[in-house]
N, CA, C and O atoms as a printed pandas DataFrame, in Angstrom:
     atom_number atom_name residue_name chain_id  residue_number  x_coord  y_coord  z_coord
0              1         N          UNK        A               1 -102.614  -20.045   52.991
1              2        CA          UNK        A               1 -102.923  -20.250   51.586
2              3         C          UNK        A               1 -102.747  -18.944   50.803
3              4         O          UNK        A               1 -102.228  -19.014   49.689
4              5         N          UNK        A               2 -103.106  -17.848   51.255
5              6        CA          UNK        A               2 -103.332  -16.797   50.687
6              7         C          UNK        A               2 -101.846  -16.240   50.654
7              8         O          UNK        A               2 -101.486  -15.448   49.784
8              9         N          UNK        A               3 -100.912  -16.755   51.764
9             10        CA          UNK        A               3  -99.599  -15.717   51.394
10            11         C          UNK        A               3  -98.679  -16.732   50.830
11            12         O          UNK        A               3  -97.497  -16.413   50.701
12            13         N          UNK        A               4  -99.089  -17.964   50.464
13            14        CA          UNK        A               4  -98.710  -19.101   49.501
14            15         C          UNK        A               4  -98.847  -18.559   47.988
15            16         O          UNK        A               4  -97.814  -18.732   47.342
16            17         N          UNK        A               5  -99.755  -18.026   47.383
17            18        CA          UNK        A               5 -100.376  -17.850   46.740
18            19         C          UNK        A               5  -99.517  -16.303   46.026
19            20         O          UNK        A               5  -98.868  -16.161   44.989
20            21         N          UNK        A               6  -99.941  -15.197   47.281
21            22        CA          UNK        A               6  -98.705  -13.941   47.026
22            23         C          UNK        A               6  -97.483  -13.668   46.931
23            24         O          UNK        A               6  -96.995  -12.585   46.609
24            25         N          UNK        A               7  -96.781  -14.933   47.289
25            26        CA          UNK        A               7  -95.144  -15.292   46.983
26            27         C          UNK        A               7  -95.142  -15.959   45.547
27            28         O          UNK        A               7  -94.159  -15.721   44.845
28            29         N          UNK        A               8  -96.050  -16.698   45.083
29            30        CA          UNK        A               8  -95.982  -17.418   43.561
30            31         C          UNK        A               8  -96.793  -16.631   42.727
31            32         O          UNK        A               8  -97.491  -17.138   41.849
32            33         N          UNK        A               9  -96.757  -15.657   42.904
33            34        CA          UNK        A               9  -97.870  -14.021   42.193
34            35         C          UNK        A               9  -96.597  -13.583   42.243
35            36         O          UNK        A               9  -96.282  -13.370   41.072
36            37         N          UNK        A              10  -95.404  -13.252   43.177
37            38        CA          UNK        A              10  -94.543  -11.925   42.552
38            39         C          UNK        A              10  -93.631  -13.007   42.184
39            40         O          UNK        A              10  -92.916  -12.540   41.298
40            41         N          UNK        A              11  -93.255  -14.363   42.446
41            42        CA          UNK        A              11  -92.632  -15.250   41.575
42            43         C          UNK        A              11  -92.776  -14.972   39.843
43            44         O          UNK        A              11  -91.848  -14.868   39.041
44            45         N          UNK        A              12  -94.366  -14.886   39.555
45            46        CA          UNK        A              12  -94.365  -15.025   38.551
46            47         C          UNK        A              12  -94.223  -13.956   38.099
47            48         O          UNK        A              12  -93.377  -14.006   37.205
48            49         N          UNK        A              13  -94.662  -12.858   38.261
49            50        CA          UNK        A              13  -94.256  -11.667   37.579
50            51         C          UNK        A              13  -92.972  -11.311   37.678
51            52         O          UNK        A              13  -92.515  -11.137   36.548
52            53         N          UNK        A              14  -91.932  -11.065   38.789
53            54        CA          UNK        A              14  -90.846  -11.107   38.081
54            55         C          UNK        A              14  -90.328  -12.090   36.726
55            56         O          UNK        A              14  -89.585  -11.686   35.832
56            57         N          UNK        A              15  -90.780  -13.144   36.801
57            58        CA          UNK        A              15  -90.251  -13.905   35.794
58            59         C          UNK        A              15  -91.078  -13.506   34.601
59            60         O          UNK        A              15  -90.555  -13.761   33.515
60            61         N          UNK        A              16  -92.205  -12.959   34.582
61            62        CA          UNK        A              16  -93.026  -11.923   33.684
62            63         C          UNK        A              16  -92.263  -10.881   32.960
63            64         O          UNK        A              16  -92.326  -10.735   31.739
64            65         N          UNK        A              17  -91.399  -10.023   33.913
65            66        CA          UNK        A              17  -90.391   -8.808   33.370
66            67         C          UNK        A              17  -89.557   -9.675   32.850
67            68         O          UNK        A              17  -89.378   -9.534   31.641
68            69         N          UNK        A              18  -89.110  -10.344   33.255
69            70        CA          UNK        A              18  -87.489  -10.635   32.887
70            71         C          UNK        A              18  -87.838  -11.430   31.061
71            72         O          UNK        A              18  -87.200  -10.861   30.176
72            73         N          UNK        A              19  -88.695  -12.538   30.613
73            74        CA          UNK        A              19  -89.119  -12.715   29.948
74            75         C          UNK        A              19  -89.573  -11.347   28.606
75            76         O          UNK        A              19  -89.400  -11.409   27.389
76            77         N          UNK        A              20  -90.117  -10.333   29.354
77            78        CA          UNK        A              20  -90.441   -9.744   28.348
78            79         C          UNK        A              20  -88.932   -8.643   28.033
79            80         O          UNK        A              20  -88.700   -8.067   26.970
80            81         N          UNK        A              21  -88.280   -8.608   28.992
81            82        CA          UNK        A              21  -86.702   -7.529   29.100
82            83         C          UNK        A              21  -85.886   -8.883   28.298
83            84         O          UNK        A              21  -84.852   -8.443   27.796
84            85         N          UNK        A              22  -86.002   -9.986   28.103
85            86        CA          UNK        A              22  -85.060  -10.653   27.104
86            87         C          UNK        A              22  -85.540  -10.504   26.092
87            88         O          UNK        A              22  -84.603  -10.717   25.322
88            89         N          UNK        A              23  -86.506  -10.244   25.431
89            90        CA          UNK        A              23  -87.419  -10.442   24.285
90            91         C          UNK        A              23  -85.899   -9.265   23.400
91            92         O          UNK        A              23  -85.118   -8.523   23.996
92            93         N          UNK        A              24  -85.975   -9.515   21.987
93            94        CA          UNK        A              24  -85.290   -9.009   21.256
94            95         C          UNK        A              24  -85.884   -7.416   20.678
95            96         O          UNK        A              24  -87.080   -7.468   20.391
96            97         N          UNK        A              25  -85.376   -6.330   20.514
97            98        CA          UNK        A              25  -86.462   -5.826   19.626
98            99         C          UNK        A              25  -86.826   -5.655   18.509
99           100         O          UNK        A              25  -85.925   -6.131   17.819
100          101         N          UNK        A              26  -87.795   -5.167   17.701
101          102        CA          UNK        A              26  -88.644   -5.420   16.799
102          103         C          UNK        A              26  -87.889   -4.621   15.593
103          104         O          UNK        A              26  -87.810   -5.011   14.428
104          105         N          UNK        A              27  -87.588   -3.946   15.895
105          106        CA          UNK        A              27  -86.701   -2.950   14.860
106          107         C          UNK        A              27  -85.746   -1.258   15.589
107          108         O          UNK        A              27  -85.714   -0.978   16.788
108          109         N          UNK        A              28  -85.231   -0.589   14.700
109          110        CA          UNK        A              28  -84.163    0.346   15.633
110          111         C          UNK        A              28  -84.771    1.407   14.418
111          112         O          UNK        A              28  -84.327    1.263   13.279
112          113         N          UNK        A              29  -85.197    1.851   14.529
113          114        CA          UNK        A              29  -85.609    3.150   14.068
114          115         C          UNK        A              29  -85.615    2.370   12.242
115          116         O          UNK        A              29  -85.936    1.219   11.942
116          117         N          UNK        A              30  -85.047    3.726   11.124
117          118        CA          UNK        A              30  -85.596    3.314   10.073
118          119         C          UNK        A              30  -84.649    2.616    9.287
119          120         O          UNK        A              30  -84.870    2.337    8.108
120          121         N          UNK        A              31  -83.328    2.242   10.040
121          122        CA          UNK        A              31  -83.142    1.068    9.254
122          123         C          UNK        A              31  -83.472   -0.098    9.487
123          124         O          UNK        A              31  -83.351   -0.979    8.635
124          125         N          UNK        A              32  -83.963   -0.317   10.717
125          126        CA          UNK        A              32  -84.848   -1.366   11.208
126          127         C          UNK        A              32  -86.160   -1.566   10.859
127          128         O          UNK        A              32  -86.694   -2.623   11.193
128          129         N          UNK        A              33  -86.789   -0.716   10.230
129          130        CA          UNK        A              33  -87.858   -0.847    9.491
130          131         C          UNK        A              33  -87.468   -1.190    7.931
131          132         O          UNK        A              33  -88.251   -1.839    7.238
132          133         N          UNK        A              34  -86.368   -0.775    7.483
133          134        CA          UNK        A              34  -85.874   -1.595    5.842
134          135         C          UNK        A              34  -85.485   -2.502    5.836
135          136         O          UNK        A              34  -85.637   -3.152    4.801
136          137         N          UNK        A              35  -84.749   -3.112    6.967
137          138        CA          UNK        A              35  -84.344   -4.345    6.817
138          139         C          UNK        A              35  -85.441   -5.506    7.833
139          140         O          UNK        A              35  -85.224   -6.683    7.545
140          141         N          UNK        A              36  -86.556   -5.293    8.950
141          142        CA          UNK        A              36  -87.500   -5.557    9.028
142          143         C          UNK        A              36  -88.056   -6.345    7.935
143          144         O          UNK        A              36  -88.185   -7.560    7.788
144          145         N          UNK        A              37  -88.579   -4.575    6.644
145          146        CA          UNK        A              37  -89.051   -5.539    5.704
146          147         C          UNK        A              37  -88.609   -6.594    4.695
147          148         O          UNK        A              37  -89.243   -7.293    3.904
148          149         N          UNK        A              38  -87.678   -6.512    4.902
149          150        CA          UNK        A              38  -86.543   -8.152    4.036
150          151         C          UNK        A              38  -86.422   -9.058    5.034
151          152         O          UNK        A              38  -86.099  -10.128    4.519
152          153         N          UNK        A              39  -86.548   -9.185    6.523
153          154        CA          UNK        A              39  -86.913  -10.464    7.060
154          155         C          UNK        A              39  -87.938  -10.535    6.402
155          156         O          UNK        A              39  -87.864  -11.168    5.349
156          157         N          UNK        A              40  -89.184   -9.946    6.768
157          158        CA          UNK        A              40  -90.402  -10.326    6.589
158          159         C          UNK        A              40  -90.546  -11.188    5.293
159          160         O          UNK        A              40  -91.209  -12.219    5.177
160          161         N          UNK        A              41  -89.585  -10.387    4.080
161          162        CA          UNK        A              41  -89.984  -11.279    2.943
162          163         C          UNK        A              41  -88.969  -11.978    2.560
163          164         O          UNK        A              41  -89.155  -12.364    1.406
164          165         N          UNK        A              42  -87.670  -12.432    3.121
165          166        CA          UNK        A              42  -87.334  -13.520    3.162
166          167         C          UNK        A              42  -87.259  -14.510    4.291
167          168         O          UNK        A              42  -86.786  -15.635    4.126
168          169         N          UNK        A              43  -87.680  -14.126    5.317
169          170        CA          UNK        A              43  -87.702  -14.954    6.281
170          171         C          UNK        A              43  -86.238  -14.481    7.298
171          172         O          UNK        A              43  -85.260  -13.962    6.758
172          173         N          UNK        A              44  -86.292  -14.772    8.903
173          174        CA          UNK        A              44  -85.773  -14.352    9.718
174          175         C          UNK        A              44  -84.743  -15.857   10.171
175          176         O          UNK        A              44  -85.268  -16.448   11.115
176          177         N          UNK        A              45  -84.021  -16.229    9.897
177          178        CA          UNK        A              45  -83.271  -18.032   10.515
178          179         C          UNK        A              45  -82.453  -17.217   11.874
179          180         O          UNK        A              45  -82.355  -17.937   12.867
180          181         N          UNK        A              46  -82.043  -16.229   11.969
181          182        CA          UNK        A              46  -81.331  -16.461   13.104
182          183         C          UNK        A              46  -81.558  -16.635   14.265
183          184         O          UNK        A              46  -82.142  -15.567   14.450
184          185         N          UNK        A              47  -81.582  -17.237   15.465
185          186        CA          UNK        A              47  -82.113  -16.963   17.122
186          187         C          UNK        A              47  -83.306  -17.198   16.885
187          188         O          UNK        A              47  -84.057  -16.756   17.754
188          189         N          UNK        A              48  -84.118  -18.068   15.495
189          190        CA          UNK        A              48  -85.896  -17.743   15.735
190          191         C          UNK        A              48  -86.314  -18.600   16.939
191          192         O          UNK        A              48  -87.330  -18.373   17.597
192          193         N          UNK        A              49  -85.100  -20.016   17.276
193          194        CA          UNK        A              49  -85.788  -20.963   18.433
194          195         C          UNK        A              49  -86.121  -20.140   19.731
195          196         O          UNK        A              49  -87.067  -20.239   20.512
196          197         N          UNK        A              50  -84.856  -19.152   19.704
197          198        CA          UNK        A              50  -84.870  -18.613   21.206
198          199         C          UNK        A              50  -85.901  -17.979   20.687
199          200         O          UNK        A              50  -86.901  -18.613   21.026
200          201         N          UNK        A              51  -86.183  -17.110   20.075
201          202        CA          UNK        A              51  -87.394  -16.332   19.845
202          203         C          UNK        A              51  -88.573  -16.574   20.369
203          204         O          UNK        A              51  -89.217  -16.036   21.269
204          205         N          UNK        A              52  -88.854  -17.923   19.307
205          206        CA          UNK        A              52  -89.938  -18.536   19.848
206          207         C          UNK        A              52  -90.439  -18.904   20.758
207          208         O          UNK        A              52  -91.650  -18.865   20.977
208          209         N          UNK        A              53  -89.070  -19.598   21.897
209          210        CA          UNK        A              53  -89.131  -19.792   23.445
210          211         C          UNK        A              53  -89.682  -18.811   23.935
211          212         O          UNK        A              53  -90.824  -19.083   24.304
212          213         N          UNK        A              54  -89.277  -17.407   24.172
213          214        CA          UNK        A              54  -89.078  -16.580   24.374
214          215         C          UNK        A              54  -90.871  -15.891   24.719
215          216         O          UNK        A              54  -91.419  -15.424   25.717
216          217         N          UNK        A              55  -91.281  -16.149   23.357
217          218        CA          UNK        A              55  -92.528  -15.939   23.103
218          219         C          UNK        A              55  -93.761  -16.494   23.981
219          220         O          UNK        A              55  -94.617  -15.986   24.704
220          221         N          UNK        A              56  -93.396  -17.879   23.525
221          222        CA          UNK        A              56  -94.464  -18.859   24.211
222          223         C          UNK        A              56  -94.266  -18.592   25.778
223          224         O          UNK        A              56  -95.284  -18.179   26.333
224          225         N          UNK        A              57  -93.165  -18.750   26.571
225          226        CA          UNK        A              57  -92.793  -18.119   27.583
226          227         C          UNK        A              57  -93.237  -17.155   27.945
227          228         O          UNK        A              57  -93.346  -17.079   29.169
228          229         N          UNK        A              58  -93.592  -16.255   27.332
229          230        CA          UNK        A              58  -94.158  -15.203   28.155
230          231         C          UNK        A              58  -95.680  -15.106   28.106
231          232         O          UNK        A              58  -96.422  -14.739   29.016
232          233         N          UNK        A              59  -96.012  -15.508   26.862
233          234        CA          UNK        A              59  -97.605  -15.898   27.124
234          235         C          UNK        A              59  -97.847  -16.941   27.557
235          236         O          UNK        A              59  -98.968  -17.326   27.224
236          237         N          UNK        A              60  -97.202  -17.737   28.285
237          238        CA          UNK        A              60  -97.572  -18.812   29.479
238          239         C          UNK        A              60  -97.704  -17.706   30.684
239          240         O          UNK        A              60  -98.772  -17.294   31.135
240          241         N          UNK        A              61  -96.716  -17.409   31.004
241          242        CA          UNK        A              61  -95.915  -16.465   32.588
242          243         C          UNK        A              61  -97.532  -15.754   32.245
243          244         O          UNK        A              61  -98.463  -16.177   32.930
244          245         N          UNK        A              62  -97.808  -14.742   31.241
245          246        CA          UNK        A              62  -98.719  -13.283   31.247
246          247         C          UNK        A              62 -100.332  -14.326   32.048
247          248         O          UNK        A              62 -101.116  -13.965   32.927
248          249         N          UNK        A              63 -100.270  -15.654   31.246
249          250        CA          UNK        A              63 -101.490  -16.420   31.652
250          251         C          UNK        A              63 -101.748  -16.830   33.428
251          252         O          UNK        A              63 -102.747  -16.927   34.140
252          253         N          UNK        A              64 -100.014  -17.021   33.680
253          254        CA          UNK        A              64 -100.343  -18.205   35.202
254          255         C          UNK        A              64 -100.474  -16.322   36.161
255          256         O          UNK        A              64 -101.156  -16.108   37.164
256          257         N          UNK        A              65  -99.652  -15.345   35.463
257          258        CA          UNK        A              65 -100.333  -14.265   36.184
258          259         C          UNK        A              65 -101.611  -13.603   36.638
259          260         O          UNK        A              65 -102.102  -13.289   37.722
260          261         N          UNK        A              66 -102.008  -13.504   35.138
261          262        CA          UNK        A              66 -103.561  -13.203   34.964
262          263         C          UNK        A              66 -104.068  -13.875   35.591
263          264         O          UNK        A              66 -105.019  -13.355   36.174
264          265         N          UNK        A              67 -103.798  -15.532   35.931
265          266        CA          UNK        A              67 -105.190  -15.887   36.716
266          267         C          UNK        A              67 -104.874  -16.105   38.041
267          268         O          UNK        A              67 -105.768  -16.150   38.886
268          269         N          UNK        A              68 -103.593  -16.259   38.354
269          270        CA          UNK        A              68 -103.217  -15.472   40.154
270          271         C          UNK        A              68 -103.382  -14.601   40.082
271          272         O          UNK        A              68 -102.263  -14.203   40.403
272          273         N          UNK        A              69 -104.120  -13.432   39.832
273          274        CA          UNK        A              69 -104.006  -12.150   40.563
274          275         C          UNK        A              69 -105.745  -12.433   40.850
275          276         O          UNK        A              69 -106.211  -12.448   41.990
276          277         N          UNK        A              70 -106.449  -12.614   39.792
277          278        CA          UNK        A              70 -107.917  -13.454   40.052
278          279         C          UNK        A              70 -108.286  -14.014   41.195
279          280         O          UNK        A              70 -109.225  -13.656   41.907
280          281         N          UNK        A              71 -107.318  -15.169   41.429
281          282        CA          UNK        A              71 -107.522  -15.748   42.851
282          283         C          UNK        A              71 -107.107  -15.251   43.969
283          284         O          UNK        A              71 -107.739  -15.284   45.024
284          285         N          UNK        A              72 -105.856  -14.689   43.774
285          286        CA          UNK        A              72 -105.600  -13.817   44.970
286          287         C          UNK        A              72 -106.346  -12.793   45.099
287          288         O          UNK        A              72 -106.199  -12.383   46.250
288          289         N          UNK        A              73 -107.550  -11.737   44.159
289          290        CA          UNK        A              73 -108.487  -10.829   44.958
290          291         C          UNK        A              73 -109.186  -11.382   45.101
291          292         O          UNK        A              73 -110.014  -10.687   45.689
292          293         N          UNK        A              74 -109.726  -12.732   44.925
293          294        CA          UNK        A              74 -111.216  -13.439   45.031
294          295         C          UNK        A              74 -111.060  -14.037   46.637
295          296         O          UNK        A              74 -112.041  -14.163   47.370
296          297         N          UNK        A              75 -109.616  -14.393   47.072
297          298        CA          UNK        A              75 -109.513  -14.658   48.269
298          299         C          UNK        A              75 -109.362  -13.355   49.019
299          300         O          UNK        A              75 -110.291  -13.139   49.797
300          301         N          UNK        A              76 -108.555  -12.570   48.981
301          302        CA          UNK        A              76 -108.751  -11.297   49.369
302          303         C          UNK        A              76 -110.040  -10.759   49.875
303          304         O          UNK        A              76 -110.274  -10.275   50.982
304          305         N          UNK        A              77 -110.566  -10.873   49.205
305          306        CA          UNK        A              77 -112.075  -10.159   49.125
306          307         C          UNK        A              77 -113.143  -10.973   49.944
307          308         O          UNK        A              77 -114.114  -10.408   50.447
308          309         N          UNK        A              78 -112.908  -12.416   50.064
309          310        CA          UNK        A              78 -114.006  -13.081   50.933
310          311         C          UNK        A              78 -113.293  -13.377   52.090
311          312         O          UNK        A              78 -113.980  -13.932   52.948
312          313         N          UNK        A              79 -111.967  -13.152   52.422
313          314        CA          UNK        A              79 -111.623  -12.873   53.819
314          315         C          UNK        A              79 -112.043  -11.519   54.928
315          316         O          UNK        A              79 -111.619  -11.514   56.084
């Protein structure tokens, strides 16, 4: 159970990196901060689906991690 458990723990965290290494970035220095602020105030249409995937995706992955690593020291620990 327990090395069931530590194969779908580094399952998920690799798929943890890779999720957050696709993520787009936020801006490129300061023209990415001027044109930043003109998405912001007109709104961003391009790639927002993948974005969004992207997003929710990884705060799923950061969640099923966080709480395998929980169970895997809680078993750890009472073995």
């Amino acid at each position: 159970m327990e090395l069931a458990l530590k194969i779908i723990l580094v399952i998920a965290s690799l798929g943890l990196i890779a999720a957050v290494l696709l993520q787009p970035g936020k801006s490129a220095g300061l023209s990415g901060a001027i044109s930043g602020g003109a998405e912001h105030l007109f709104g961003k249409q391009k790639a927002r689906g993948l974005e969004l995937f992207l997003n929710r995706l990884t705060m799923g992955l950061a969640v099923v991690f966080f709480l395998l690593t929980l169970i895997v020291a809680y078993f750890v620990k009472t073995v």
